[in-house]
Every structure is written in structure tokens, then in C-alpha cells.
C-alpha positions as CSV (number, residue, x, y, z in Angstrom):
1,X,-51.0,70.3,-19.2
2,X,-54.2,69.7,-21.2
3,X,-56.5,66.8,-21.8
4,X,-57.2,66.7,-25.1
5,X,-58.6,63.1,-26.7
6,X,-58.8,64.8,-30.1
7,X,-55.2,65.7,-30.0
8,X,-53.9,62.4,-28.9
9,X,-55.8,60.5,-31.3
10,X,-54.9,62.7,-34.5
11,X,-51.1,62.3,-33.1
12,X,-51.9,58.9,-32.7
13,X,-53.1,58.4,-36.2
14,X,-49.7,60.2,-37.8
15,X,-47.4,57.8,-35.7
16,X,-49.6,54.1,-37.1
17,X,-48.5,55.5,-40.8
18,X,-44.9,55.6,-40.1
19,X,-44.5,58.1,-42.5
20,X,-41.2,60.2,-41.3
21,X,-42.2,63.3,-42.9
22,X,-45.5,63.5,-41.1
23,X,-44.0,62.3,-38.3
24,X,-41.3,64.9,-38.1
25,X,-44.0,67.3,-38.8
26,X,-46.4,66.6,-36.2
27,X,-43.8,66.8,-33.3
28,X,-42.5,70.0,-34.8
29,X,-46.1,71.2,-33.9
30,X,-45.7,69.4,-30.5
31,X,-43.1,71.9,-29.4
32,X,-45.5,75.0,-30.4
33,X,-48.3,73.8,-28.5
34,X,-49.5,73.4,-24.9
35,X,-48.6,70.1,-24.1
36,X,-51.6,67.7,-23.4
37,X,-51.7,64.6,-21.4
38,X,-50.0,61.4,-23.4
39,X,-48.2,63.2,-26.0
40,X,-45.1,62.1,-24.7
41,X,-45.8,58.4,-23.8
42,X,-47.3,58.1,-27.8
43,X,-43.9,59.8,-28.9
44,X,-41.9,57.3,-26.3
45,X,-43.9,54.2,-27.3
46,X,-43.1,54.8,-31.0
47,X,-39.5,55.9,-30.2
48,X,-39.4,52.7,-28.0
49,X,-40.4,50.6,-31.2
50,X,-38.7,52.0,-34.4
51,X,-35.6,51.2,-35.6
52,X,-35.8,54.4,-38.1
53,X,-32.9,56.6,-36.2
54,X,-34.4,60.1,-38.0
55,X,-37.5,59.8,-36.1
56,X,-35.8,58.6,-33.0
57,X,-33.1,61.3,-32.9
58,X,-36.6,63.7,-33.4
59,X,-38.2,62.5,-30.4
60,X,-34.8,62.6,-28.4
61,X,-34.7,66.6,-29.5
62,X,-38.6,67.1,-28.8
63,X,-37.5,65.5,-25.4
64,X,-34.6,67.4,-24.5
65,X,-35.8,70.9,-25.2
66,X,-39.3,70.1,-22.9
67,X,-39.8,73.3,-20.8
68,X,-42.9,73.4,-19.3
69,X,-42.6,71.6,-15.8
70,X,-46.4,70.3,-16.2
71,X,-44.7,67.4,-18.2
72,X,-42.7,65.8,-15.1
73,X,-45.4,63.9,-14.2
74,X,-45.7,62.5,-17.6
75,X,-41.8,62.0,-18.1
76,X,-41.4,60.3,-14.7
77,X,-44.4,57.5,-15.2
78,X,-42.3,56.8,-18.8
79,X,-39.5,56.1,-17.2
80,X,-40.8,53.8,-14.6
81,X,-42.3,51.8,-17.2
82,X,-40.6,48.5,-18.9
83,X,-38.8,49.9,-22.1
84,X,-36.1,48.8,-24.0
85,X,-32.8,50.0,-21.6
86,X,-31.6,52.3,-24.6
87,X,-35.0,54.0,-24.2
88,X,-35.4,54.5,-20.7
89,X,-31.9,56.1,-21.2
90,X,-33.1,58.8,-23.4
91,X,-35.9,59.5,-21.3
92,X,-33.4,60.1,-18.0
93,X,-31.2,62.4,-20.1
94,X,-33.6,64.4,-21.3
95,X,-34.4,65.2,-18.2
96,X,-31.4,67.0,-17.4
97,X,-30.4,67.8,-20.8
98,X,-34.2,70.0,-20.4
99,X,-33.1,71.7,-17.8
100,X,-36.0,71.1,-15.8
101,X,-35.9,71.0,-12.0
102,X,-36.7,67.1,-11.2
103,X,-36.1,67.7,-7.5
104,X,-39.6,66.5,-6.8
105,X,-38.7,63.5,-7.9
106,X,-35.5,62.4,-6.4
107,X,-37.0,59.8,-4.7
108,X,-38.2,57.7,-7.7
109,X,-34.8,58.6,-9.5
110,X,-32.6,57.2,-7.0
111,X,-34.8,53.5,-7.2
112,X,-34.7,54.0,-11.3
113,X,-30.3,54.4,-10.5
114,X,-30.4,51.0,-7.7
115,X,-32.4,48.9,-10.4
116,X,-31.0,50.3,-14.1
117,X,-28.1,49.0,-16.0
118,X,-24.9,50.9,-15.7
119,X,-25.8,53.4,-18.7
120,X,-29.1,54.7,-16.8
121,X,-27.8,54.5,-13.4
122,X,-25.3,57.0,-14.8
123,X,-28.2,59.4,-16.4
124,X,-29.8,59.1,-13.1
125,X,-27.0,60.3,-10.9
126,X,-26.7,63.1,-13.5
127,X,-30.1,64.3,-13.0
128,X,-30.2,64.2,-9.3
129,X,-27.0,65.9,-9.4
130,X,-28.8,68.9,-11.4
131,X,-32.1,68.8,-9.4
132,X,-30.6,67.6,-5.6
133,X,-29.5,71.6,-5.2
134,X,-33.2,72.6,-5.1
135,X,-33.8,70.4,-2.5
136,X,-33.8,70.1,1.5
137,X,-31.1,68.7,3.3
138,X,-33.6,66.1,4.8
139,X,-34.7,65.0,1.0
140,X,-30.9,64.6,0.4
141,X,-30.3,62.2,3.1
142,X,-33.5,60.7,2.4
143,X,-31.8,59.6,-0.6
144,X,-28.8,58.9,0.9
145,X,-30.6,56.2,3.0
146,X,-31.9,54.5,-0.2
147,X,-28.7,54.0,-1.5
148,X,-27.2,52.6,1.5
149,X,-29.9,50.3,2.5
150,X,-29.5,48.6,-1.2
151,X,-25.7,48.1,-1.3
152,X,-24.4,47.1,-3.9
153,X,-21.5,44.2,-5.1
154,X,-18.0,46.2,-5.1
155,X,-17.2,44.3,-8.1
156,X,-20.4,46.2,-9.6
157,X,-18.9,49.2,-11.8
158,X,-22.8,51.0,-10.1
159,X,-21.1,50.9,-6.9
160,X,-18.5,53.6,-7.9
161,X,-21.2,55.5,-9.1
162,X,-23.3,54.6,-5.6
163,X,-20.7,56.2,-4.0
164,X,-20.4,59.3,-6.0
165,X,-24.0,59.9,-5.7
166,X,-24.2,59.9,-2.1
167,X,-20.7,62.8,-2.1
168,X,-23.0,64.8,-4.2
169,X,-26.2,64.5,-1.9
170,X,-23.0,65.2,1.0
171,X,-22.7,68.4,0.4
């Protein structure tokens, strides 16, 4: 991933006008170009505070079909930030819906899964699921540990989910 200030400013510029068309435009151009650092937190800040669902369901594609694993860094710190729940649920499944291996990153999934709502608890388990094959055995019960050091209420529809996680990590 690049650093380009030039970039990030004239991307910036197209998102304050909230014109669609432009909009649409400049992440088409995204997906041509070598990503550069905070392209994708504009594109999530903006998709975090429009209601216009053409420019969101734009951002959710521009997110889904990220290839280049430079991004993960970039993808991870978005998530861990405080956005609206529906958000932080479109960044999680993009990450397995980009096919990307996020096995580096199990650790900082499994804490997003113990302190998300239901919805991106559920994205999470889905991405570990994808990544946890490209990972150790000793990562896996790393994660493992997490879980069962935060139990959760039994009444909590997570805790089904808790449990399913840690038969995936199992095996």
C-alpha cells in the first residue's frame, strides 16, 4: 500500500460533494489502482454516515472484492473503531466475502465476536472460520482460550455461536 496525501485528499474532496455519480466514479477508479493508505477508512467514514443506499451498496462491493492483502491492516483498524453496528458488519463480511486470508488477525477477531452484537459476532465466526485453516494449532487454541475466559450468559443467543466457534478452532 501507498502513501499518497494527494490521493486521499482529491478522494476526499469527491466524498464532501455527495454527488453519487462522482462518487460512484471515483471508487470505480479505486479498484484499478494501487491502494494507498486511508482510502478505505474515507470510503467507511462516508459509508458509516450516508443514508444514500446506491453509494453504500458501492462501497460494500469496492469492499468485498479487495484483493491485495496490503489492506488488512487498514480493514482491521476500521473495524475496531466505534461505527454504527450495521457498519462494522459490512466491514467483517467483506472480509470473508474478499477472500482474503485474515489468519493474522484471529486474535483481534475473536475480541470484535466477545464484544459485538449478535449480527457481527456471527460475521466474525465466519471469517475466522475461513482464515483459522491457515493457522497453527497453538493460534487456534489461543483463541480458544479467549473465548472461554469471557463466558458468556446461556440465555445469550452469542453463546451458541461461542460454542460453535471454539468446534471450528477443534478441529
Amino acid at each position: 500500500m501507498i502513501k499518497s496525501e494527494k490521493k486521499l485528499k482529491e478522494l476526499s474532496a469527491i466524498l464532501d460533494k455527495r454527488n453519487q455519480a462522482n462518487i460512484s466514479h471515483a471508487i470505480t477508479a479505486l479498484r484499478d489502482e494501487e491502494p494507498y493508505e486511508g482510502a478505505i477508512g474515507l470510503l467507511i467514514a462516508f459509508y458509516n454516515s450516508t443514508d444514500n443506499a446506491s453509494i453504500r451498496k458501492t462501497i460494500e462491493k469496492f469492499m468485498n472484492d479487495l484483493k491485495d492483502q496490503s489492506v488488512r491492516p487498514e480493514v482491521i483498524a476500521e473495524i475496531k473503531k466505534p461505527w454504527k453496528a450495521s457498519t462494522r458488519c459490512m466491514i467483517i463480511s467483506s472480509c470473508w466475502q474478499s477472500g482474503m486470508d485474515y489468519s493474522d488477525y484471529l486474535n483481534d477477531l475473536a475480541m470484535i465476536f466477545l464484544e459485538g452484537d449478535y449480527p457481527t459476532a456471527l460475521e466474525c465466526l465466519t471469517v475466522i472460520e475461513e482464515s483459522a485453516h491457515n493457522s497453527r494449532r497453538s493460534k487456534k487454541e489461543e483463541i480458544i482460550r479467549i473465548i472461554e475466559s469471557n463466558p458468556l450468559d446461556s440465555s445469550d443467543a452469542k453463546a451458541a455461536l461461542a460454542l460453535e466457534l471454539i468446534s471450528i478452532l477443534e478441529k
